[in-house]
Backbone as XML, in Angstrom:
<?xml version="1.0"?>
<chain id="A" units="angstrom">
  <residue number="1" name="UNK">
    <atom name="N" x="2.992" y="-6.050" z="2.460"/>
    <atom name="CA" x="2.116" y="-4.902" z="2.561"/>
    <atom name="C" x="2.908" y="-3.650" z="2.926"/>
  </residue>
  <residue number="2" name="UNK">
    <atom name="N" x="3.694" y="-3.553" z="3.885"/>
    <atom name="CA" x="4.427" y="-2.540" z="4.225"/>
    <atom name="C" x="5.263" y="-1.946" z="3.369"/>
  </residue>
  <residue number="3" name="UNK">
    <atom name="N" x="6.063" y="-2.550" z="2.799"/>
    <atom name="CA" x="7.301" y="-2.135" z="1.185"/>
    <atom name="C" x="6.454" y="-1.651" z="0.331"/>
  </residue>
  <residue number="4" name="UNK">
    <atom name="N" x="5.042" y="-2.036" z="-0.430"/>
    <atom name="CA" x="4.320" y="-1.603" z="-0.909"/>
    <atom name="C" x="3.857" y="0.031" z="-0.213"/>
  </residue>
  <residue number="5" name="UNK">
    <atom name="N" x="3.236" y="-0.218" z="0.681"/>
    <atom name="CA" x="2.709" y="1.029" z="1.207"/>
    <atom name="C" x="3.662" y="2.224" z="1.472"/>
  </residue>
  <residue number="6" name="UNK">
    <atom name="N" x="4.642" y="2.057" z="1.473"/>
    <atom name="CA" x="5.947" y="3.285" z="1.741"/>
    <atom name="C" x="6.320" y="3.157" z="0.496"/>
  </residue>
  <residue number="7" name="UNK">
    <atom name="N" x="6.602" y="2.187" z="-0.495"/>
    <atom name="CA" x="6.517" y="2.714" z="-2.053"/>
    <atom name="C" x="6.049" y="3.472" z="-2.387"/>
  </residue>
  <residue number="8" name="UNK">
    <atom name="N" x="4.300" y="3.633" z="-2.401"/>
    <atom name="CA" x="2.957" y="3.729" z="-2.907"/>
    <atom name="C" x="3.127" y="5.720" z="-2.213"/>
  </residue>
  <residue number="9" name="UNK">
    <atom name="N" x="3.909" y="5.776" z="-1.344"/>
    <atom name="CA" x="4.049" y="7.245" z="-0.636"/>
    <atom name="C" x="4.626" y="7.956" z="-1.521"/>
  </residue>
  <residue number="10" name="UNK">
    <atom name="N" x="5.908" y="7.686" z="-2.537"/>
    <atom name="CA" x="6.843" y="7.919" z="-3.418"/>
    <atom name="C" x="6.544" y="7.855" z="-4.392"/>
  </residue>
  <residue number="11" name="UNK">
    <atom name="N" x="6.159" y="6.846" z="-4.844"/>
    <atom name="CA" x="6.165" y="6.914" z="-6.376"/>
    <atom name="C" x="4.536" y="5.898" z="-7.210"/>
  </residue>
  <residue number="12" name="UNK">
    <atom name="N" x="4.376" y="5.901" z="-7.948"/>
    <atom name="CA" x="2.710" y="5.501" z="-8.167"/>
    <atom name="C" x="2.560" y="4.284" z="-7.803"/>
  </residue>
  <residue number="13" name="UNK">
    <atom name="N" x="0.981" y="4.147" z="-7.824"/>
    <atom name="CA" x="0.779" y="2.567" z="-7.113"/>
    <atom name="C" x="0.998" y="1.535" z="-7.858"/>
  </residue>
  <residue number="14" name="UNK">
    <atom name="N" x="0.686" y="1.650" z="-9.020"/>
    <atom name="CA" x="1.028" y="0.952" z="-10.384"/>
    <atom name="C" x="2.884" y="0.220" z="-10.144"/>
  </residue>
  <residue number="15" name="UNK">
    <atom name="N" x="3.998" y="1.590" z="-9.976"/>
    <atom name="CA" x="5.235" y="0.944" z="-9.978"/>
    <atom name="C" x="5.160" y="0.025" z="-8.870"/>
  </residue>
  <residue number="16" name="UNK">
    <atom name="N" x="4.960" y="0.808" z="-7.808"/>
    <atom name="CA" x="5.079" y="0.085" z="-6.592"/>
    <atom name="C" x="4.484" y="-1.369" z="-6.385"/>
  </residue>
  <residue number="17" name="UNK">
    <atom name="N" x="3.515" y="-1.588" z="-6.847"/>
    <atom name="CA" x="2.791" y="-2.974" z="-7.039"/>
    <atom name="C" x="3.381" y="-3.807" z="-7.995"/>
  </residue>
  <residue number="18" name="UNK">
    <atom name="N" x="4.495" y="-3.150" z="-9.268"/>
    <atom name="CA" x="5.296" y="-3.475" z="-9.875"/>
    <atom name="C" x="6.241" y="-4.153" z="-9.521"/>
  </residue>
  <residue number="19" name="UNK">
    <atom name="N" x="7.226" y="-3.315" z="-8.760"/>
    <atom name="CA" x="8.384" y="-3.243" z="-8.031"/>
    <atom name="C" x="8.086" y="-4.753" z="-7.065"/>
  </residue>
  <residue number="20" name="UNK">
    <atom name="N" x="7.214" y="-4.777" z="-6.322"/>
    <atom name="CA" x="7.316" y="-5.777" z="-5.117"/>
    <atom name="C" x="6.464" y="-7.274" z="-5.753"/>
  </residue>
  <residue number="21" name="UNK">
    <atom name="N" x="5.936" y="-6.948" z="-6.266"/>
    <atom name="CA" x="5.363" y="-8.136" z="-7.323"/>
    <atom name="C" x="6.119" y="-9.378" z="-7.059"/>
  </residue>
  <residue number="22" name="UNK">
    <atom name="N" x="7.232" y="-9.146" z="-7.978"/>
    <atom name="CA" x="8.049" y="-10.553" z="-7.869"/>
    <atom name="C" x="9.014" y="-11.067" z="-6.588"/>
  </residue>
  <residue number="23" name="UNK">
    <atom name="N" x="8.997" y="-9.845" z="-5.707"/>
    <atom name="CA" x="9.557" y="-10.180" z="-4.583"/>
    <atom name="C" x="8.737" y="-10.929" z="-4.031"/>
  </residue>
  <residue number="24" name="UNK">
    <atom name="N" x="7.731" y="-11.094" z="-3.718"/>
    <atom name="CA" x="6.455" y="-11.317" z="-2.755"/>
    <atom name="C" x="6.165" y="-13.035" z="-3.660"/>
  </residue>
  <residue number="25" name="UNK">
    <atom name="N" x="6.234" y="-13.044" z="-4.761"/>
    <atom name="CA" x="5.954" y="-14.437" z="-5.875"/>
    <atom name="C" x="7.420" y="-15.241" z="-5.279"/>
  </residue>
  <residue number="26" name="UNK">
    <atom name="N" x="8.548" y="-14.266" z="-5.218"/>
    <atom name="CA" x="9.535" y="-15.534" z="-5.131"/>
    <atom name="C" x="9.283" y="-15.970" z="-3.900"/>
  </residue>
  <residue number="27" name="UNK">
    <atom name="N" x="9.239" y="-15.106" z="-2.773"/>
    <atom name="CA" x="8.898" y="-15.381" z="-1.379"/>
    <atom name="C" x="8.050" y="-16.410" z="-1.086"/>
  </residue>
  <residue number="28" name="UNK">
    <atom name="N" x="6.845" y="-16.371" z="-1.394"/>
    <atom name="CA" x="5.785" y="-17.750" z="-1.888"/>
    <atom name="C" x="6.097" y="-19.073" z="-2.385"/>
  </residue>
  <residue number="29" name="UNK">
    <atom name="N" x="7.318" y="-18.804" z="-3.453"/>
    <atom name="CA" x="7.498" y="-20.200" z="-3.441"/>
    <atom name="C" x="8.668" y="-20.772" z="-2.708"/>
  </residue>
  <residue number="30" name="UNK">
    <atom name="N" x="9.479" y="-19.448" z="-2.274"/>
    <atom name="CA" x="10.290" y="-20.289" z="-1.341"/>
    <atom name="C" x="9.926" y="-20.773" z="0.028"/>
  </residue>
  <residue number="31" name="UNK">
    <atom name="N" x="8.172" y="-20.024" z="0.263"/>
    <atom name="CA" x="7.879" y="-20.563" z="1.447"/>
    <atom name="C" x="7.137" y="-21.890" z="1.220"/>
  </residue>
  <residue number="32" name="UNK">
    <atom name="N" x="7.017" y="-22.585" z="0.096"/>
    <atom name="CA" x="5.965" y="-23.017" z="-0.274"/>
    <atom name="C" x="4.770" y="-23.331" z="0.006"/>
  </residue>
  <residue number="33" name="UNK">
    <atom name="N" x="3.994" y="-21.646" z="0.104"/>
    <atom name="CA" x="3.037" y="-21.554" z="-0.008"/>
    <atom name="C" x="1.737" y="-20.602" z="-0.921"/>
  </residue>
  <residue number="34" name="UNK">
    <atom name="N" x="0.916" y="-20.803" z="-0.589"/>
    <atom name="CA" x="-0.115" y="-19.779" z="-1.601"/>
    <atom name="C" x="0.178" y="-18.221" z="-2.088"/>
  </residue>
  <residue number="35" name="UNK">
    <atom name="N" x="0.588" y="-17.855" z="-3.074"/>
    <atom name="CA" x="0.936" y="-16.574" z="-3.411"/>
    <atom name="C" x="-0.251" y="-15.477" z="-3.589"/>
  </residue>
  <residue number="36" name="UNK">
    <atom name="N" x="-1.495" y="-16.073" z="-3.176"/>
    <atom name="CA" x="-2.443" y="-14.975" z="-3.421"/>
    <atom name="C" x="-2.774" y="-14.123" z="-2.176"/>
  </residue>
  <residue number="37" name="UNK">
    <atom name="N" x="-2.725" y="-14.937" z="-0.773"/>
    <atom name="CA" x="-2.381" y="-13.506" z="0.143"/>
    <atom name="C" x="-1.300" y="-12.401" z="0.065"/>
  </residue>
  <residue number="38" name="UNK">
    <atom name="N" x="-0.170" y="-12.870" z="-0.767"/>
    <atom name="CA" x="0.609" y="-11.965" z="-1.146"/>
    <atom name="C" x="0.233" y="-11.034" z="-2.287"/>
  </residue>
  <residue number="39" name="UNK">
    <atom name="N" x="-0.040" y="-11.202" z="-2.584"/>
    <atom name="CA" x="-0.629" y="-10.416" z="-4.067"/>
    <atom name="C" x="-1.878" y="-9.612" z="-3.375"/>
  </residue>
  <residue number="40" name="UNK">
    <atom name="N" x="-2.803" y="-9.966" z="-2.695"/>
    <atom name="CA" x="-4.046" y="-9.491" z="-2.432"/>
    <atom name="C" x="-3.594" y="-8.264" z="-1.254"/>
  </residue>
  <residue number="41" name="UNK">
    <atom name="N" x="-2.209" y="-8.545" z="-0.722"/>
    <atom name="CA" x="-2.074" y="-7.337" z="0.478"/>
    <atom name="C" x="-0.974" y="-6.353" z="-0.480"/>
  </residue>
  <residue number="42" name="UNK">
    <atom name="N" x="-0.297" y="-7.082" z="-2.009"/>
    <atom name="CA" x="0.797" y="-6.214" z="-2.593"/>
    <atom name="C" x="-0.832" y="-4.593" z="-2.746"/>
  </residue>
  <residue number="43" name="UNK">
    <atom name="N" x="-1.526" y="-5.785" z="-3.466"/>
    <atom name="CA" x="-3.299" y="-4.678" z="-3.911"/>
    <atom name="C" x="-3.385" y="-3.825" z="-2.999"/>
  </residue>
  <residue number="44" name="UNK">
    <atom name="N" x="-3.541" y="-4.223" z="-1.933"/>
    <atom name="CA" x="-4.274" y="-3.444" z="-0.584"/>
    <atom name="C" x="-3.474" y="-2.572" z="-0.609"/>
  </residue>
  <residue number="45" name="UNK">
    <atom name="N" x="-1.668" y="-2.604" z="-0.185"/>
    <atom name="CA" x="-1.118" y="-1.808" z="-0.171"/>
    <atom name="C" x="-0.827" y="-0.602" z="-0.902"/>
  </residue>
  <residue number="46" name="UNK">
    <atom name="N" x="-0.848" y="-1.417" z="-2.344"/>
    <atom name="CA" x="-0.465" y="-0.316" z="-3.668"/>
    <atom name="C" x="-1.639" y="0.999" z="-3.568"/>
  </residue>
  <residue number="47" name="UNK">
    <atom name="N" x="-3.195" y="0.761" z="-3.027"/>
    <atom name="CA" x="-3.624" y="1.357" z="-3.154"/>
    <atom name="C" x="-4.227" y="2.049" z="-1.771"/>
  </residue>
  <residue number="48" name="UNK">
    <atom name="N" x="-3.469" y="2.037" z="-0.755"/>
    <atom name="CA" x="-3.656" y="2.608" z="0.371"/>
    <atom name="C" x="-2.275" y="3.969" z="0.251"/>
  </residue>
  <residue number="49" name="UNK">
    <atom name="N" x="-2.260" y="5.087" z="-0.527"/>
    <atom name="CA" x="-1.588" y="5.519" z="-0.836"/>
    <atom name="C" x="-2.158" y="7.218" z="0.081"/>
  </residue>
  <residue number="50" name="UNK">
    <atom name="N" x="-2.354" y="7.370" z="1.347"/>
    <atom name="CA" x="-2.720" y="8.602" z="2.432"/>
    <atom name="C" x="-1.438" y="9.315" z="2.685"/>
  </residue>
  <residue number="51" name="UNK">
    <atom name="N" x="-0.523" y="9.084" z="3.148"/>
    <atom name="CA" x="0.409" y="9.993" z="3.824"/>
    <atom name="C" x="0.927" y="11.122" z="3.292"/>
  </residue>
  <residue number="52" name="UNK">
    <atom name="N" x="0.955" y="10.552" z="2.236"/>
    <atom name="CA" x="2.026" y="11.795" z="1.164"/>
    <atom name="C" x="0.701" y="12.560" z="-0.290"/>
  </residue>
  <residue number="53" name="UNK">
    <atom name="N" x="0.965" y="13.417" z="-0.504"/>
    <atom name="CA" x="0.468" y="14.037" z="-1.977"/>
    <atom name="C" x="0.982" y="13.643" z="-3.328"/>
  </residue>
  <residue number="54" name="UNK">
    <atom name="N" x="2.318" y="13.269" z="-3.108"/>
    <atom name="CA" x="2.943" y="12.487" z="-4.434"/>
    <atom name="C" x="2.629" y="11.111" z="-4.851"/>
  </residue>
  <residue number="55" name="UNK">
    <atom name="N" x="2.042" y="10.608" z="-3.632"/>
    <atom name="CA" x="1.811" y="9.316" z="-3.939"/>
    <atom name="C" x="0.744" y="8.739" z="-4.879"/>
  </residue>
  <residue number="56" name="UNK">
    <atom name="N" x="-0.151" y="9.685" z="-4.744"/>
    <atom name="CA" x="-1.272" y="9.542" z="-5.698"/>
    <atom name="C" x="-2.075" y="10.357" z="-6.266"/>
  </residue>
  <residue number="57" name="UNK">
    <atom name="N" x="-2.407" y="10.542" z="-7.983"/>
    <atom name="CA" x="-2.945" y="11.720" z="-8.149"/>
    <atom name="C" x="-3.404" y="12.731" z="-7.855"/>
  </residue>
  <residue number="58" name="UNK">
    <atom name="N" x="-4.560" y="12.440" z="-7.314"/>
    <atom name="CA" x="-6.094" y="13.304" z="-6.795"/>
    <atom name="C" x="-5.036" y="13.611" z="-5.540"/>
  </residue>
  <residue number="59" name="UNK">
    <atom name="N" x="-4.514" y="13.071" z="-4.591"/>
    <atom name="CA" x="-3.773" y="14.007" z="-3.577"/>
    <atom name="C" x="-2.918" y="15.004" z="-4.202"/>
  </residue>
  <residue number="60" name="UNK">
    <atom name="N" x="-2.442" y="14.782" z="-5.249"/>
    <atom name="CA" x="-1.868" y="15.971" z="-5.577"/>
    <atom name="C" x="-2.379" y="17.189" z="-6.160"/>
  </residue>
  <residue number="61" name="UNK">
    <atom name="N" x="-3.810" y="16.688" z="-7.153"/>
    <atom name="CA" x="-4.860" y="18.143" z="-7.450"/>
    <atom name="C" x="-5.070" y="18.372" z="-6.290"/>
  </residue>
  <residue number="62" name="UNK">
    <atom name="N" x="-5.819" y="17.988" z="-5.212"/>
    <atom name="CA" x="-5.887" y="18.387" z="-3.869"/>
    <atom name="C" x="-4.998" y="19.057" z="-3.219"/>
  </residue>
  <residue number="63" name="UNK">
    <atom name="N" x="-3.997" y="18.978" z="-3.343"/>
    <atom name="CA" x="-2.780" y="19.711" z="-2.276"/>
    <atom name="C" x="-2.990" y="21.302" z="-2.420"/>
  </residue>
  <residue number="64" name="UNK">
    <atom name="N" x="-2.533" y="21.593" z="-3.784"/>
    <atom name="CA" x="-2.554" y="23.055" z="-3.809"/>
    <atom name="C" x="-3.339" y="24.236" z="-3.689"/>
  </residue>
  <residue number="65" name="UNK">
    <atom name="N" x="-4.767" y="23.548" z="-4.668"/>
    <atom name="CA" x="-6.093" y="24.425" z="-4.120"/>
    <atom name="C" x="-6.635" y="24.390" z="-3.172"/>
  </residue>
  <residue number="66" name="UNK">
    <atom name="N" x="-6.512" y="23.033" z="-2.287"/>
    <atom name="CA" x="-7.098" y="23.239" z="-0.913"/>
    <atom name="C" x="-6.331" y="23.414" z="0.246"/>
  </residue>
  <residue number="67" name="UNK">
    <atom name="N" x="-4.600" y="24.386" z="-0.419"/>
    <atom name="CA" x="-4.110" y="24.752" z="1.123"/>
    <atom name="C" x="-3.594" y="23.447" z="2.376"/>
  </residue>
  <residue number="68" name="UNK">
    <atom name="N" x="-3.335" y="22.545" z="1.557"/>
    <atom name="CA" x="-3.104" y="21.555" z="2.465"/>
    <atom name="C" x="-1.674" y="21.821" z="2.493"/>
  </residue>
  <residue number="69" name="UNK">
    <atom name="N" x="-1.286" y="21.502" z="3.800"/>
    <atom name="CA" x="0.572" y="21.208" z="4.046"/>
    <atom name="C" x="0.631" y="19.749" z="3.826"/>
  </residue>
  <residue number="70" name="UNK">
    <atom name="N" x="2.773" y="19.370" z="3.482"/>
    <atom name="CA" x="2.876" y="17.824" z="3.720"/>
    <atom name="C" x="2.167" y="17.658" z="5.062"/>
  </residue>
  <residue number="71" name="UNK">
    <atom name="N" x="2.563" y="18.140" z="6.068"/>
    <atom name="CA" x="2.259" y="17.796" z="7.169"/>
    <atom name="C" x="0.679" y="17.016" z="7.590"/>
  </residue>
  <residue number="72" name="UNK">
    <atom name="N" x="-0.542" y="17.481" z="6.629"/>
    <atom name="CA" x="-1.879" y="17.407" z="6.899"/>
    <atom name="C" x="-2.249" y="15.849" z="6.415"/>
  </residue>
  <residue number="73" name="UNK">
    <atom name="N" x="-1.469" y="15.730" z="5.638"/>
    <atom name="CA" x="-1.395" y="14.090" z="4.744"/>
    <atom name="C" x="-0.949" y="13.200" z="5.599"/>
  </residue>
  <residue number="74" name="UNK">
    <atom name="N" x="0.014" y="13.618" z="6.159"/>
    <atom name="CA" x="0.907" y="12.548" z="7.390"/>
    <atom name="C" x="0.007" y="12.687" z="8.527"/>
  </residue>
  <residue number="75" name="UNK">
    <atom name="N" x="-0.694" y="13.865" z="9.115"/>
    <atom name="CA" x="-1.260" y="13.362" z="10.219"/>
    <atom name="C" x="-2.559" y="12.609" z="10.095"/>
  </residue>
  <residue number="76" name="UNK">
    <atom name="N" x="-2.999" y="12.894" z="8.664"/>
    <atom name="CA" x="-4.226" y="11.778" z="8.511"/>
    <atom name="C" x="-4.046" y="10.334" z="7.938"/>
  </residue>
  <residue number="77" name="UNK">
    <atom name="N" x="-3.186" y="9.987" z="7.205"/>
    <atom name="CA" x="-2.491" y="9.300" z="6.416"/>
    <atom name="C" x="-1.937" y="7.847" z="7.170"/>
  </residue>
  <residue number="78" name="UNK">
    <atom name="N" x="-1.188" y="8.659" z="8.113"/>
    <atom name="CA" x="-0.320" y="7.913" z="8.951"/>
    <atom name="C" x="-1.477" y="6.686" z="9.954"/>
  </residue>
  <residue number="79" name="UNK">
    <atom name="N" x="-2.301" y="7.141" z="10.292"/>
    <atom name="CA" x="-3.389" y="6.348" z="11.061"/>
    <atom name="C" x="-4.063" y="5.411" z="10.206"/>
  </residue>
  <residue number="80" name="UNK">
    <atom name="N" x="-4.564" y="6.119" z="8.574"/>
    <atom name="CA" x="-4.838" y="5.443" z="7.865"/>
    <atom name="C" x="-4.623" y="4.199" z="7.605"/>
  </residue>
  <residue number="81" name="UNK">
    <atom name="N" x="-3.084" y="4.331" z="6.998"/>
    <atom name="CA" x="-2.288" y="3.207" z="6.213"/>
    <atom name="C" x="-2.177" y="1.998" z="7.363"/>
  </residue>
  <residue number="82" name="UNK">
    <atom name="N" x="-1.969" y="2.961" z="8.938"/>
    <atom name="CA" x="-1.917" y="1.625" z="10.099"/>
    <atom name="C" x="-3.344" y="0.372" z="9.769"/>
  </residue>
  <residue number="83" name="UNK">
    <atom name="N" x="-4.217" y="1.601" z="9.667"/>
    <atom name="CA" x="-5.896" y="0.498" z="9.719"/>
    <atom name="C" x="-5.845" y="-0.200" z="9.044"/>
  </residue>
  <residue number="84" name="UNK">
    <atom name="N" x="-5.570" y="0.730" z="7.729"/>
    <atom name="CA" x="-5.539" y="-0.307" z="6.523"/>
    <atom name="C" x="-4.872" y="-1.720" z="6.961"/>
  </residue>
  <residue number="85" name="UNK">
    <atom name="N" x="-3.677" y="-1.390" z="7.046"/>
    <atom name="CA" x="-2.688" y="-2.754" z="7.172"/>
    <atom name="C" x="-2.864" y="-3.588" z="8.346"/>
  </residue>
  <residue number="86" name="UNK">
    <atom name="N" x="-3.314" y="-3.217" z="9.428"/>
    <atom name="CA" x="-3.993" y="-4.107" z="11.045"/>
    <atom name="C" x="-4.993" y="-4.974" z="9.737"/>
  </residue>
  <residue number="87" name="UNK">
    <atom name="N" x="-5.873" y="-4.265" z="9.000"/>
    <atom name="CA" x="-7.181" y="-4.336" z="8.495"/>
    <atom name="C" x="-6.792" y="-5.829" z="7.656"/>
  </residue>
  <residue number="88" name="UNK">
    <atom name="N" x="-6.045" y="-6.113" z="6.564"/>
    <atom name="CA" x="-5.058" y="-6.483" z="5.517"/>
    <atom name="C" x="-4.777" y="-7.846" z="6.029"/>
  </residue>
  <residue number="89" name="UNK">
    <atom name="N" x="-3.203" y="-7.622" z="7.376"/>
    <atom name="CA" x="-3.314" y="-8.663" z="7.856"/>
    <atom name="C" x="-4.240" y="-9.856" z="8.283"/>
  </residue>
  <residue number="90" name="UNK">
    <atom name="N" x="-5.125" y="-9.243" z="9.076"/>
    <atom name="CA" x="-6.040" y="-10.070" z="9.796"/>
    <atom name="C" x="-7.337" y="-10.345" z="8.666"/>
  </residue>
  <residue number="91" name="UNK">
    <atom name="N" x="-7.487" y="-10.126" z="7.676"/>
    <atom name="CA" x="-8.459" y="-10.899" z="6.947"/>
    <atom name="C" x="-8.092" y="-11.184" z="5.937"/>
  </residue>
  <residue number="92" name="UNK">
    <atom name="N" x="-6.989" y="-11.254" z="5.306"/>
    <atom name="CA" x="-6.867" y="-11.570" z="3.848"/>
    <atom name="C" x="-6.543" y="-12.886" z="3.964"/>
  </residue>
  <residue number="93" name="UNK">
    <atom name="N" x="-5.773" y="-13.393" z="5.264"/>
    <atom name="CA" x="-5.576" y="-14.591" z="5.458"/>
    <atom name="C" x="-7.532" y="-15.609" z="5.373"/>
  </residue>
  <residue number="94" name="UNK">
    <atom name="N" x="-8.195" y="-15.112" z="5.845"/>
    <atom name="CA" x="-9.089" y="-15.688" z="5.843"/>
    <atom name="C" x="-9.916" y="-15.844" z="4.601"/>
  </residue>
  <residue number="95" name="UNK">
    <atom name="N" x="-9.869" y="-15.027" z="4.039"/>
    <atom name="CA" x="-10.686" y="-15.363" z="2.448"/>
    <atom name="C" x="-9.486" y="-15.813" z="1.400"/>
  </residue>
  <residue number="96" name="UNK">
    <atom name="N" x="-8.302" y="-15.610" z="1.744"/>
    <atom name="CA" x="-6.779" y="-16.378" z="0.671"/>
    <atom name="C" x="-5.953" y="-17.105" z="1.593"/>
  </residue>
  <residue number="97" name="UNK">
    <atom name="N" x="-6.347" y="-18.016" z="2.014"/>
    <atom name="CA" x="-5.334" y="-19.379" z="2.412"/>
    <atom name="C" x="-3.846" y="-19.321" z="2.105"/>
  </residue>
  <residue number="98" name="UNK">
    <atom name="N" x="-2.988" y="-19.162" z="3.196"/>
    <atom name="CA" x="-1.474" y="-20.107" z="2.620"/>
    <atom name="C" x="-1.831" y="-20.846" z="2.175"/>
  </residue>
</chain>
């Protein structure tokens, strides 16, 4: 979830969910276990994309006409992506089994 979500700040959610994909699949089977909590938090992550304006479209039509600084993204962003991911951990295990 985390590599995803600081991807997802940089560059689109699409790569980023790309990018960590097969890291997270090999990881699974070398743990041998269930690869769909991995996949279901790569999701969560790819699309918890708050901190930054580059990270995801509509933050970026947003940035300019509404006067936003980087700064306004990170101070809302930053709390965000935490919930999200507290959020992520603690239940994905419960509806996707190792």
């Amino acid at each position: 979830y985390a590599i995803t979500t600081l991807l997802t700040e940089i560059i689109t959610n699409n790569a980023a969910a790309a990018l960590v994909f097969p890291i997270a699949l090999s990881l699974s089977e070398s743990l041998g276990v269930s690869f769909m909590p991995f996949v279901i938090a790569i999701m969560i992550g790819a699309s918890a994309s708050f901190s930054t304006p580059i990270g995801y479209q509509t933050n970026l039509m947003v940035y300019g006409p509404g006067g936003y600084k980087f700064s306004d993204f990170m101070r809302v962003g930053i709390p965000f992506n935490l919930l999200f991911w507290g959020i992520t951990v603690l239940i994905t295990p419960a509806f996707f089994p190792f």
